[in-house]
C-alpha positions as CSV (number, residue, x, y, z in Angstrom):
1,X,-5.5,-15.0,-1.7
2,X,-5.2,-11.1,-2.9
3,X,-1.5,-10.5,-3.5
4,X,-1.0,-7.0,-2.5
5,X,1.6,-6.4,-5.6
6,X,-1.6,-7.6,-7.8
7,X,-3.9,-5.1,-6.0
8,X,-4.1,-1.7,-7.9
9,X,-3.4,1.1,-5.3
10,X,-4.8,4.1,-6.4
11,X,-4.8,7.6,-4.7
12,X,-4.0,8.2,-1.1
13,X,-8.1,8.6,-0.9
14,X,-9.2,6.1,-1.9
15,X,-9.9,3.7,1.4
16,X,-12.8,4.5,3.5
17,X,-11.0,2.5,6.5
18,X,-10.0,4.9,9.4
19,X,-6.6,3.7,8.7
20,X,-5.6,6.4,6.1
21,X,-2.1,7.0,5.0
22,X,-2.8,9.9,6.6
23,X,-2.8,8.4,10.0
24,X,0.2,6.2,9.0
25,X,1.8,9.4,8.6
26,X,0.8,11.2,12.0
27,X,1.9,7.2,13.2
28,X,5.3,7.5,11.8
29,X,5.3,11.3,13.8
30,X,4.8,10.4,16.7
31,X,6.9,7.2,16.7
32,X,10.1,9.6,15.8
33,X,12.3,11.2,18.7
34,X,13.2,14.6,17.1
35,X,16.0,16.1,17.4
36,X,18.7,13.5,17.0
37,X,20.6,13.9,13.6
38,X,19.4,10.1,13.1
39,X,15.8,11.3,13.3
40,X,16.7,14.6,10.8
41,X,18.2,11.4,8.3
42,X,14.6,9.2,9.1
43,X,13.1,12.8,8.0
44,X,14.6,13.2,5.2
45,X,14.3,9.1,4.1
46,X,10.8,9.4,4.9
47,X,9.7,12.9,3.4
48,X,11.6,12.1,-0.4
49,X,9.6,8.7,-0.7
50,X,6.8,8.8,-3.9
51,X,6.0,5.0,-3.9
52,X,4.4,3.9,-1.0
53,X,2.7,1.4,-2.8
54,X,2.6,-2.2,-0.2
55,X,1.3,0.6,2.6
56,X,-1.9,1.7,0.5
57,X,-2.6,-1.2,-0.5
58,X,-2.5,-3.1,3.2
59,X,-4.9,-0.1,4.0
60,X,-7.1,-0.3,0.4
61,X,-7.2,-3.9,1.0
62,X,-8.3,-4.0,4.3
63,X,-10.9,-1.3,4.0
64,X,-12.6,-3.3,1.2
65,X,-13.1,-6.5,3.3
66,X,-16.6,-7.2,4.6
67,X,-15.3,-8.0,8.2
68,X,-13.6,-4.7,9.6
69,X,-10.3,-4.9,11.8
70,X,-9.4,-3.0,14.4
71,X,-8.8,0.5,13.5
72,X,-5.7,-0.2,15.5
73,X,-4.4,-3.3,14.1
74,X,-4.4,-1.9,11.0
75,X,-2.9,0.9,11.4
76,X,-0.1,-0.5,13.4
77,X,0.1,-3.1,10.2
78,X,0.7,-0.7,7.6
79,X,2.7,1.8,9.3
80,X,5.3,-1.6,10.0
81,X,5.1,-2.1,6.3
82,X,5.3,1.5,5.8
83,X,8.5,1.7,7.8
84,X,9.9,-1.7,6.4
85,X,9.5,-0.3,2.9
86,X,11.4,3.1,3.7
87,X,14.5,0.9,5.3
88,X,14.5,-1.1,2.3
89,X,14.8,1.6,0.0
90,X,17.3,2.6,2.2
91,X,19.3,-0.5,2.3
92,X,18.8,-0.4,-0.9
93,X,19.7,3.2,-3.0
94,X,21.2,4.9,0.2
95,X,20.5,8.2,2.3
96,X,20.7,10.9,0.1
97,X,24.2,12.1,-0.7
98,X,25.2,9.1,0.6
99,X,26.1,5.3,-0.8
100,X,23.8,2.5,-0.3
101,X,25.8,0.3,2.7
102,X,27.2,3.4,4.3
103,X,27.0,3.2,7.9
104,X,24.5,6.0,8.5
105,X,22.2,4.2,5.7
106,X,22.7,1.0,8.0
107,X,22.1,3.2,11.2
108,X,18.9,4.5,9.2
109,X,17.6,1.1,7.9
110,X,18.4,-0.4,11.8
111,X,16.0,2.2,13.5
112,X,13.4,2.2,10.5
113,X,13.0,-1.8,11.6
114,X,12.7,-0.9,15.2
115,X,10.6,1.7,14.8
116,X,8.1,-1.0,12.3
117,X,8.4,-3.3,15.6
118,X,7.7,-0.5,18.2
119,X,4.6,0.6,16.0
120,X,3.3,-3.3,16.4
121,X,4.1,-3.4,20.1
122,X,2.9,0.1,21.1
123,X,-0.7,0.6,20.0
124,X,-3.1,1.0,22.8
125,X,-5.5,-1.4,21.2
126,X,-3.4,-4.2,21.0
127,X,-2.3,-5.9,18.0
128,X,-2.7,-9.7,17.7
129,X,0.0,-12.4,17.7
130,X,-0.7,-13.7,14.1
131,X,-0.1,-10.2,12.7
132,X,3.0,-9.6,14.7
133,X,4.5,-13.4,13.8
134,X,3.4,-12.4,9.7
135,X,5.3,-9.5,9.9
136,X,8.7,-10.9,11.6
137,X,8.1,-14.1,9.1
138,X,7.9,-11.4,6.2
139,X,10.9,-9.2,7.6
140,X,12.5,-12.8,7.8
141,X,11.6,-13.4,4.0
142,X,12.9,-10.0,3.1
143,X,15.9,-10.1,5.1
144,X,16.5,-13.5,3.7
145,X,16.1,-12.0,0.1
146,X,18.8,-9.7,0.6
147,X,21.4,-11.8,1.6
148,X,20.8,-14.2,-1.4
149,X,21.1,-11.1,-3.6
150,X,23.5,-10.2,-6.1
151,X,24.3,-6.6,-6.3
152,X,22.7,-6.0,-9.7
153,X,20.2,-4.5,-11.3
154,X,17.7,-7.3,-10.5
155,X,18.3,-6.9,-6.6
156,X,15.7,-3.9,-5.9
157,X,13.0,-5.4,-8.2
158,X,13.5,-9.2,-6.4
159,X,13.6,-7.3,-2.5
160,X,10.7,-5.1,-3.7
161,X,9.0,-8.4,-4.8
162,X,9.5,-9.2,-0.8
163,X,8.2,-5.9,0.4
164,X,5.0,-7.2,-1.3
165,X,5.2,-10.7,0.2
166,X,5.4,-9.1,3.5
167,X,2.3,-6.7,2.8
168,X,0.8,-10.0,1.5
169,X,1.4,-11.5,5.0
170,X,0.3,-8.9,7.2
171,X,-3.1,-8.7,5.1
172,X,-3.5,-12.0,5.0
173,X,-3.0,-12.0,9.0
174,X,-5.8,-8.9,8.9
175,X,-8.1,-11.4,7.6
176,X,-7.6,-14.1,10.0
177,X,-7.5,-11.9,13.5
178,X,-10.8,-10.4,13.4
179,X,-11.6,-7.4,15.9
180,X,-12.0,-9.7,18.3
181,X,-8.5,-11.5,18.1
182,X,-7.0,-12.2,20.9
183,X,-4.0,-9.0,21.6
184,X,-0.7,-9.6,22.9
């Protein structure tokens, strides 16, 4: 099995897949009700992140398998690890001007996990049940992570380490739900 933290991501070009971080991007647009000073915070989360490193490489990953998955699928699959990854670092260093733990970083991380959930559920293709149970085992995994977590400076690098077990998951569930897996 390729680990996804093992895979070298380079430049947002680099996948020939029609799931580009590009179209994670216009993903995480149109998943976003504007407007709301919680989507100006999701705004600001998502436009100051460099390192989106487990979402190019679900979508590197992919594109480089013989057998190719739904356009769909995967894009629903990386924009959920996409999202996962942002409330992380949320959870994690905080909103900017803000502490990590404050309640508008735990508002923020809350509706960056539902948005990962309603980009899974809301695709017009359909998304199959093995990718959707990878991702809520790897949220599980993460979430799990956290909890067991001393706050020190080993914390980010062992949830990060999760991040990458959950990008591991949902390629892994890529590879087993074909184009013609059955959708939920």
């Amino acid at each position: 099995m390729v680990r996804a933290r093992d895979t070298a991501a380079e430049g947002e070009g680099a996948s020939s897949h029609p799931a580009s971080l590009a179209a994670v991007d216009a993903r995480l647009a149109a998943l976003r009700h504007g407007g709301s000073p919680l989507s100006a915070a999701v705004d600001a989360v998502l436009s100051t992140r460099t390192d989106r490193r487990p979402t190019r490489v679900v979508l590197e990953t992919v594109a480089r398998r013989a057998a190719r998955q739904s356009p769909g699928s995967v894009l629903a699959a990386a924009t959920a690890v996409d999202l996962l990854d942002a409330r992380t670092a949320v959870r994690w260093t905080g909103l900017p001007g803000r502490e990590p733990g404050s309640t508008a970083a735990i508002l923020v991380g809350d509706y960056l996990h539902s948005l990962a959930f309603e980009a899974l559920v809301s695709t017009e293709s359909g998304v199959s049940g093995t990718l959707v149970d990878a991702v809520t085992r790897g949220v599980s995994d993460l979430y799990g992570e956290e909890v067991a977590a001393d706050l020190d400076e080993r914390v980010p690098r062992t949830v990060r380490r999760a991040v990458f077990g959950l990008a591991d998951g949902v390629v892994e569930a890529l590879g087993a739900s074909g184009p013609d897996a059955r959708s939920r």
